[in-house]
C-alpha positions in Angstrom: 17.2 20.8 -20.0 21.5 20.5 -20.0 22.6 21.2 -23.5 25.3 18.7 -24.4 28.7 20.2 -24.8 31.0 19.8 -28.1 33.7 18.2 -27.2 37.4 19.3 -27.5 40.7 18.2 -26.5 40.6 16.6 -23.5 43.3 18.0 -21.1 43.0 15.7 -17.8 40.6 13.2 -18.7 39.3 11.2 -16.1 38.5 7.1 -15.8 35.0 6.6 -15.6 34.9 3.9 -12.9 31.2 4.5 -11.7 28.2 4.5 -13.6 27.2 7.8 -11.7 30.1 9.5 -13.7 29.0 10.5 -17.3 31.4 12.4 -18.8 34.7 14.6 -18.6 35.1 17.5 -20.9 36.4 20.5 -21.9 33.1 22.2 -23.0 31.1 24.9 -20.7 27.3 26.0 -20.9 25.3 28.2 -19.1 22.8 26.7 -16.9 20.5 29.7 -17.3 20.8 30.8 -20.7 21.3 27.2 -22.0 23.8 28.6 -24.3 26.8 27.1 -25.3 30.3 29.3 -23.7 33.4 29.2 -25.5 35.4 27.1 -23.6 38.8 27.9 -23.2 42.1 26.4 -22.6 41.4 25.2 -19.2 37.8 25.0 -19.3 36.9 21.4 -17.9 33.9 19.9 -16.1 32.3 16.7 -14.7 29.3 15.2 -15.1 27.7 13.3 -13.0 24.5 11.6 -12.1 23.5 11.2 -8.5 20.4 9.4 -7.0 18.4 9.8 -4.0 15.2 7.7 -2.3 13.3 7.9 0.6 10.2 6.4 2.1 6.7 7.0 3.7 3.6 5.0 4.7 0.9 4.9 2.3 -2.0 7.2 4.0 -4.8 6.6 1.0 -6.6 3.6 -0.1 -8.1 3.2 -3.5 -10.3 0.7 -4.4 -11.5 -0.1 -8.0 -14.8 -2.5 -7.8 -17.2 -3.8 -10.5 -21.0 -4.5 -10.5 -21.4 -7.5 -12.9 -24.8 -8.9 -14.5 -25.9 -10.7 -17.5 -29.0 -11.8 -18.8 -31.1 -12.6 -21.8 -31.5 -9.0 -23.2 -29.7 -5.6 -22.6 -31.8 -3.8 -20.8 -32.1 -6.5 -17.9 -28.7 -6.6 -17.6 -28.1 -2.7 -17.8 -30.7 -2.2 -15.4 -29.3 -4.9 -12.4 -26.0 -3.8 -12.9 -27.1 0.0 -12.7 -29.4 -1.3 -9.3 -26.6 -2.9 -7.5 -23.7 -0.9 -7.8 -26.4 2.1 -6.5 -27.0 0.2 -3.5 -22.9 -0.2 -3.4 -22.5 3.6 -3.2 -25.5 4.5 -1.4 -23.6 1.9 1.5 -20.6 3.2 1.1 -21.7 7.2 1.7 -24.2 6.3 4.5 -21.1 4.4 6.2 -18.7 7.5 6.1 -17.2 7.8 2.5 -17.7 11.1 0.9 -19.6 10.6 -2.2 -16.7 13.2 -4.3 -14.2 10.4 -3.3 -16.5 8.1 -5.2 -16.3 7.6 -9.2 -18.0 6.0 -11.8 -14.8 4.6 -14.4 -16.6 2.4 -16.5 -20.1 1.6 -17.8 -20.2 -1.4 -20.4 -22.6 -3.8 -22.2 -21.2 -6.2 -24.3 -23.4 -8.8 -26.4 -22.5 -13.1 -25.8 -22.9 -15.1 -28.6 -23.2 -18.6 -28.6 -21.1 -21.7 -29.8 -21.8 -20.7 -33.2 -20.0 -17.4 -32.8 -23.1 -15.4 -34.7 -26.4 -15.7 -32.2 -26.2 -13.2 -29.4 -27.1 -15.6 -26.9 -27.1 -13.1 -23.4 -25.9 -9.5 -22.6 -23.5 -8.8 -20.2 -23.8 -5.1 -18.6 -20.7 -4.4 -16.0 -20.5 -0.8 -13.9 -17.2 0.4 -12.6 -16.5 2.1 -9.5 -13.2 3.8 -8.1 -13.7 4.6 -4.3 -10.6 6.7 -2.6 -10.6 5.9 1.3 -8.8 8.6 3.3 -9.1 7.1 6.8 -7.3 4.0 6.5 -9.2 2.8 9.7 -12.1 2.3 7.4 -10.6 0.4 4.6 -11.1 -3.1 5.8 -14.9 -2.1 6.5 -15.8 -0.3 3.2 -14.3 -3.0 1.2 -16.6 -5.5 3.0 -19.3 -3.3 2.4 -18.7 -3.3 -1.3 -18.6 -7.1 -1.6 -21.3 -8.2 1.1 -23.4 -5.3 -0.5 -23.2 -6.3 -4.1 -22.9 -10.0 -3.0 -22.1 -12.1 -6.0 -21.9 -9.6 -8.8 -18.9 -8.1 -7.1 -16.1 -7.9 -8.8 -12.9 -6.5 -7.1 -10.6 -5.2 -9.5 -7.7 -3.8 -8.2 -6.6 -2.4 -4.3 -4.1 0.3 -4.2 -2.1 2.3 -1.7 -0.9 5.8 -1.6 0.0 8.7 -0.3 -1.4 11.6 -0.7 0.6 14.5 -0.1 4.7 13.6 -0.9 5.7 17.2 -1.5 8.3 16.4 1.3 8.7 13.1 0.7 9.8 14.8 -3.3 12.2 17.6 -1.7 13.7 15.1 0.6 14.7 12.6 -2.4 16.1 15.7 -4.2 18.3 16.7 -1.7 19.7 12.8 -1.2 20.3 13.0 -5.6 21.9 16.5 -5.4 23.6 15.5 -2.1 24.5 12.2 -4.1 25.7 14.1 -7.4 27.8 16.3 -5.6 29.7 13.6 -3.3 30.7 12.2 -6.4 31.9 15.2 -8.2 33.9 15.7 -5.3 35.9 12.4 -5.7 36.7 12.7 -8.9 37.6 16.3 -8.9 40.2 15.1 -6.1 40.9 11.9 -7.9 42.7 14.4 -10.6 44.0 17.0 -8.6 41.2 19.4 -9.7 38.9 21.8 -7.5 35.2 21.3 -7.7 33.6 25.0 -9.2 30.5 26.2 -9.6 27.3 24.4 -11.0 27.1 24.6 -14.6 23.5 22.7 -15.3 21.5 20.9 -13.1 18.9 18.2 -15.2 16.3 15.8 -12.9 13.8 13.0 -13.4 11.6 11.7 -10.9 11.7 8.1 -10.0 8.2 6.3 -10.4 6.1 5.7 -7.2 3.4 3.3 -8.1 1.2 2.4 -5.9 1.3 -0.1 -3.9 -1.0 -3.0 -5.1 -2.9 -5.6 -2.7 -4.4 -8.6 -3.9 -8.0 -8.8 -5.1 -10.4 -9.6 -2.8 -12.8 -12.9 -2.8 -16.6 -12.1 -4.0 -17.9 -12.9 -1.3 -16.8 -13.1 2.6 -17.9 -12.9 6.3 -14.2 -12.2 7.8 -12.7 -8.3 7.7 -9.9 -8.2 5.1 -7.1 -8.1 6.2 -5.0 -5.0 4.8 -1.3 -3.8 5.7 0.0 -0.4 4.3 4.0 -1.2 4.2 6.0 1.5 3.1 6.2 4.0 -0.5 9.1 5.1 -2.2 10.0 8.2 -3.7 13.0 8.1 -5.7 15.0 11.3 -8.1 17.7 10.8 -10.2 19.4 14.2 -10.7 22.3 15.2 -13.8 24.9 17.9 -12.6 27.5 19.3 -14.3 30.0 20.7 -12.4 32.8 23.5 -13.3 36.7 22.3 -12.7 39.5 24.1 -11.9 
């Protein structure tokens, strides 16, 4: 992390016309060491903050799908929820899914009372499933499958795309920042009749990439869903603090 650098007399200062420009000093640090230098009388530097974003289509699926009973006691419900969502996942590896891309995220029983608040008047048992589906050719199919296979106790929780390698994606958007960063140091070094030196301290943070959600599904359906990956973004923001001479 950029250590921030005491401030001194400022010799050229510069307007700040751009939110990508942070500040104009006199201060120095050393990027490796992170150790303050003792700036002298015509240390300056610029910092600036550049961005950078680029996109790619989604190439995972992730599905998150509930079994849903209740009934008088427990162990009824426990054990129809338990039933159902088996059948789910024994459907969805004998149609192509690899069972290790198939996880068990919840297992709940909760008691009902009734309008008095005090009698437990049913159980209600719900087991949760989160199924990751590589071959987006089989996405409209296996979510089917979940819903025609556990037929009215399905419940779709949330659809969700991805992608599953971005280490490109990452070192593409952090060249674009850097690239970004350094365009702008640039103008304001020439903006004050300086030269642009060397990098002082470089400081990132990733942009978020959430995943791209999709509307529930219905419960229950005869027509394939209809699915559509779009496009993912992977955004940086990068910090840079350039020497100026």
């Amino acid at each position: 992390m950029p250590i921030a650098a005491r401030a001194t007399s400022t010799r050229f200062p510069l307007a700040v016309a751009a939110a990508g420009v942070i500040a104009v000093t006199l201060a120095g640090c050393d990027a490796q060491s992170g150790q303050s230098l003792t700036p002298g009388s015509d240390t300056r530097q610029v910092t600036v903050v550049g961005a950078g974003q680029v996109q790619g289509t989604p190439d995972t699926l992730t599905v998150n799908a509930s079994m849903e009973f209740l009934a008088p006691d427990a162990t009824g419900a426990m054990n129809q929820t338990n039933e159902r969502q088996k059948a789910v996942i024994d459907a969805l590896v004998g149609a192509g899914i690899d069972r290790k891309d198939i996880a068990t995220t919840a297992a709940d029983l909760q008691p009902q009372y009734g309008s008095d608040s005090t009698t437990i008047s049913a159980y209600r048992a719900t087991n949760s499933i989160t199924v990751t589906i590589r071959d987006l050719a089989k996405a409209s199919d296996a979510i089917g499958l979940i819903v025609s296979t556990g037929g009215n106790a399905t419940r779709i929780n949330s659809i969700s795309y991805s992608i599953e390698d971005d280490s490109q994606l990452v070192r593409d958007a952090r060249a674009r920042a850097f690239e970004d960063a350094k365009d702008r140091a640039a103008q304001y070094a020439q903006l004050s009749g300086l030269d642009l030196g060397k990098v002082i301290s470089i400081s990132e943070s990733a942009g978020p990439t959430p995943p791209v959600p999709m509307p529930a599904a219905p419960r229950a359906m005869e027509a394939a869903v209809p699915l559509e990956p779009g496009q993912q973004t992977v955004g940086f923001s990068v910090t840079v603090v350039w020497e100026l001479s």
